[in-house]
C-alpha positions, 0 to 999 in steps of 0.5 A: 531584374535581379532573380538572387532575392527570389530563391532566398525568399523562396527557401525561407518560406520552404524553411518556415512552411516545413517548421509550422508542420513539424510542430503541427504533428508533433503537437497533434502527436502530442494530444493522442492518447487515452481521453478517459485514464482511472482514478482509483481511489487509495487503499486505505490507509495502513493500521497500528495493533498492539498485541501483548503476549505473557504466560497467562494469555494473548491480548490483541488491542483493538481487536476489531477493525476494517480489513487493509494493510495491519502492522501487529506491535507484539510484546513478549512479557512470557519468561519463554519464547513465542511465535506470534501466529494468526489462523483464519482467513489468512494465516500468518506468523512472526518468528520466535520471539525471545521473553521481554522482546519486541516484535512486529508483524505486517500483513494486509488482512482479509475480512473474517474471524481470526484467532491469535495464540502464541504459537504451538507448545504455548499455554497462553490463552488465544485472543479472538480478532474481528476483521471486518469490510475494508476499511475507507479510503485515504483518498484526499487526506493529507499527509498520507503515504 
């Protein structure tokens, strides 16, 4: 009997027994990990406000809405420059702004009452602004960033 069939056969079941455990570890490997993993929903999804500044007074529109992300769209319609300031919760400010020029200011905003002038020096009257809870997700909308 010829014993050249016997180690042949005894090293390829070597070679596929070591095979069928390399990929047993690497697909038990491959299933560790954390079974629970968060869902957070989304911020809400960010707001455009318009502001218009002129010599006469600061109009904010809409002037009340849910706290997140905001991005003021200011208008300078005043014959001098003006600063685009917010006092409240939190502050914020844009910087000069030249006359008939726009400017744009992005900021996530607490809930809380806010007064929106046009900077030191400026006679234009203040505009009062109401932030209110957070605003909803935008969790399962589409199209959304």
């Amino acid at each position: 009997m010829s014993t050249k069939g016997a180690g042949s056969a005894s090293r390829s079941s070597h070679a596929t027994a070591l095979a069928a455990l390399v990929l047993l570890a690497g697909t038990s490997v491959a299933g560790c990990g954390s079974k629970d993993f968060p869902n957070d929903p989304r911020p809400s999804a960010p707001i455009d406000v318009t502001a218009k500044i002129d010599s006469k007074q600061v109009q904010v529109s809409p002037d009340r809405f849910g706290s997140g992300l905001v991005t003021f769209t200011i208008a300078n319609l005043s014959d001098s420059p003006v600063r685009f300031t917010l006092s409240g919760p939190k502050d914020a400010a844009t910087q000069e702004i030249q006359p008939g020029t726009p400017s744009s200011l992005k900021v996530n905003l607490p809930q809380g009452s806010y007064e929106v002038t046009a900077g030191q020096g400026a006679h234009a009257r203040p505009a009062s602004l109401d932030v209110g809870p957070e605003r909803a997700s935008s969790q399962n909308k589409l199209l959304q960033p």
